[in-house]
Wavefront OBJ file of the C-alpha trace (Angstrom):
o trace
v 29.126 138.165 143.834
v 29.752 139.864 140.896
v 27.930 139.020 137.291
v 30.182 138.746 134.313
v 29.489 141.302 131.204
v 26.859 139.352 129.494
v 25.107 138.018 132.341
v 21.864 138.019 131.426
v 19.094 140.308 133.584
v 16.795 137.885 134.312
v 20.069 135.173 136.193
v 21.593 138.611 138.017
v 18.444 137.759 140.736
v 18.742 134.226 141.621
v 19.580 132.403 144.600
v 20.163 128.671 145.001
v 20.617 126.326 147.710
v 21.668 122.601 147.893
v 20.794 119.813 150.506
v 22.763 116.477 150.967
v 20.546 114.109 152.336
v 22.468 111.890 155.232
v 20.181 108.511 154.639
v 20.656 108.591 150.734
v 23.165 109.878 147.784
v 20.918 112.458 147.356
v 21.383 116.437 146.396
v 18.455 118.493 146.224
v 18.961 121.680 144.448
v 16.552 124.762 145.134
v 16.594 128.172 143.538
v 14.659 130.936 143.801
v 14.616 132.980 140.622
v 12.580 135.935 139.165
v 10.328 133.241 136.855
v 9.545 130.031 137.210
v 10.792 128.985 133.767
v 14.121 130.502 135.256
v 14.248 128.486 137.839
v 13.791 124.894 136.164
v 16.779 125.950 134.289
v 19.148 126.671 136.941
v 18.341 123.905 138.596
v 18.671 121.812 135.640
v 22.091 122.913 134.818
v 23.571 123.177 138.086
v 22.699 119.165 137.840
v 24.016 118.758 134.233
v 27.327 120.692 135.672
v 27.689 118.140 138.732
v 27.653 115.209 136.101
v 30.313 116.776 133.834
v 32.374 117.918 136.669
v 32.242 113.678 138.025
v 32.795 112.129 134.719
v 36.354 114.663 134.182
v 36.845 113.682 137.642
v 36.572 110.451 136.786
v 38.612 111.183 133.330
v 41.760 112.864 135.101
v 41.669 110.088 137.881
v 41.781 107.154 134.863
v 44.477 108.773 132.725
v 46.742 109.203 135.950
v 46.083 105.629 136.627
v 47.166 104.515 132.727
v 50.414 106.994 133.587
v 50.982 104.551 136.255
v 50.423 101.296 134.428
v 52.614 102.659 131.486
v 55.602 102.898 133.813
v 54.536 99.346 135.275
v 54.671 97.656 132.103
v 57.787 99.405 130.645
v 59.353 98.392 133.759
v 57.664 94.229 133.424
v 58.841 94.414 130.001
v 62.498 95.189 131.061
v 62.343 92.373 133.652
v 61.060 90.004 131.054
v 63.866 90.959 128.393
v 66.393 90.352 131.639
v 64.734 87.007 132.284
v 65.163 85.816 128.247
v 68.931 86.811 128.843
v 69.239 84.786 131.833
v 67.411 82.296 130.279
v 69.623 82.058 127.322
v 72.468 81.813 129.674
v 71.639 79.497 131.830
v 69.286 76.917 129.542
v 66.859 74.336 131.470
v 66.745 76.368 134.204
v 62.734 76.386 135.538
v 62.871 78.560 138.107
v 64.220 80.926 135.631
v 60.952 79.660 133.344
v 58.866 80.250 136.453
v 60.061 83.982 136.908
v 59.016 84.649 132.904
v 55.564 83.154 132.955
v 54.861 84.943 136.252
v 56.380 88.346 134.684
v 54.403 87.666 131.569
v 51.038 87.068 133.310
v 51.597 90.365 135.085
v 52.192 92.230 131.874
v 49.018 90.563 129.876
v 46.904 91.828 133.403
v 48.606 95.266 133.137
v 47.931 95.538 129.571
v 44.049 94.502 129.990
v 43.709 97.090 133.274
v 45.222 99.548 130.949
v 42.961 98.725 127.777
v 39.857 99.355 130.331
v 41.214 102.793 131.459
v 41.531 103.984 127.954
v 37.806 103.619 127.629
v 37.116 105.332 131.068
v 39.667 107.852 130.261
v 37.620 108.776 126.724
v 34.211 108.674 128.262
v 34.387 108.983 132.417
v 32.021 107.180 134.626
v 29.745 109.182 137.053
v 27.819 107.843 139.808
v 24.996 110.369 139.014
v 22.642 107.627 138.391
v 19.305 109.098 138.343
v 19.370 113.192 137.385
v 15.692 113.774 137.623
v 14.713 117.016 135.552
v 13.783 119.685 137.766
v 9.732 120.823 138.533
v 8.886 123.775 137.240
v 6.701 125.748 139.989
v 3.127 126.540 139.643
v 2.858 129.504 141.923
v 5.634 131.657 143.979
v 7.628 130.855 146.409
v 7.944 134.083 148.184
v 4.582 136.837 148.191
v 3.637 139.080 145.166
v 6.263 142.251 145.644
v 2.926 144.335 144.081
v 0.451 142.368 146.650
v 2.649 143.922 149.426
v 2.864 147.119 147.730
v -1.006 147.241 147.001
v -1.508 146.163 150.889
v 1.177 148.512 152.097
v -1.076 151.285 149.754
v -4.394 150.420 150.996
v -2.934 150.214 154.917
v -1.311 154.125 154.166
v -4.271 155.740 152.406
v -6.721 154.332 155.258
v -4.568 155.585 158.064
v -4.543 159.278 156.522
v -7.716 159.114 156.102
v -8.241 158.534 159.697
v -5.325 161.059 161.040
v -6.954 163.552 158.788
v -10.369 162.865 160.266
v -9.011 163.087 163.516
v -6.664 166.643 163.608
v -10.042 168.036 161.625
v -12.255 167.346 164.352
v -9.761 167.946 167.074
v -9.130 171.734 165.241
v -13.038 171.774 164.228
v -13.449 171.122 168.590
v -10.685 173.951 169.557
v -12.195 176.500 167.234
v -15.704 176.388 168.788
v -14.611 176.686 172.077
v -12.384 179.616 170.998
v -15.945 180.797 169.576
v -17.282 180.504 173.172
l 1 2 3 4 5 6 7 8 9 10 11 12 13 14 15 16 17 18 19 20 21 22 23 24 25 26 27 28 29 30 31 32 33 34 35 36 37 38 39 40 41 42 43 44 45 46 47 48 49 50 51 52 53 54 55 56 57 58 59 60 61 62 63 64 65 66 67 68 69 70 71 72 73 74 75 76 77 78 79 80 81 82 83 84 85 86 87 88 89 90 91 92 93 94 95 96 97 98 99 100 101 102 103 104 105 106 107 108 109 110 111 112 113 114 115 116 117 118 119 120 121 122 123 124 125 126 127 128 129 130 131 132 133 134 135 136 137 138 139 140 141 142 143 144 145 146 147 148 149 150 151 152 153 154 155 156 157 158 159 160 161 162 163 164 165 166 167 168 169 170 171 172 173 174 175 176 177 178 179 180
């Protein structure tokens, strides 16, 4: 993956992992970063960004649903103006009644599911109920790169020493029998 321009330094060596636990609604987000400070950050806003992503979800999902209900109620409201017409044609007619009271009933419960959408449409919902802030860690996860470099050191300089030790006793052997 590339970095953008102004990545900083510091989030160019970071990797991050997610587990979805199968018993719970539960994502646990890991990341490995160069300090620990760095990590608790990531973490924190990959979380933040999961929450935001739901509640425009959530935004999109009720504004498509008020499309809907707008196009239910202009079309109501044209049955009900068709039902005062036949109404006024035909007076005393109950059934008629019937038809207008059940058309306006729908409308007022169209109008109310619509009224509730407008407030999930401003806001969102998200089922993110409980973001718990992320740990910050106390010690590595991985080794010290300059513990394995100092061990990597001390293993080197102590096998010259001993390859040394032996080709100068091996020559030191060869030239005393050559002396013989």
């Amino acid at each position: 993956a590339k970095a953008s321009p102004g990545t900083p330094p510091a989030l160019l060596n970071q990797r991050m992992s997610a587990e979805i636990s199968k018993e719970a609604d539960l994502i646990t987000i890991r990341v490995l970063a160069p300090t620990p400070r760095d990590a608790k950050r990531l973490a924190d806003a990959v979380g933040t960004a999961y929450d935001d992503f739901v509640k425009q979800s959530s935004r999109d999902a009720a504004r498509a649903e008020i499309r809907q209900l707008e196009a239910a109620l202009r079309e109501l409201s044209g049955k009900l103006v068709e039902l005062d017409a036949a109404i006024q044609a035909s007076a005393g007619d109950r059934s008629l009644e019937a038809k207008r009271r059940a058309v306006e009933e729908q409308l007022d419960a169209t109008a109310k599911r619509s009224q509730q959408l407008a407030t999930q449409a401003e806001v969102g919902t998200s089922r993110v109920a409980l973001q718990q802030e992320a740990i910050t860690p106390l010690w590595p996860t991985q080794p010290s790169p300059t513990r394995g470099a100092a061990a990597g050191l001390l293993l080197g300089l102590i096998g010259s020493a001993t390859l040394a030790w032996w080709l100068n006793s091996r020559s030191a052997t060869q030239l005393a029998e050559a002396d013989q």
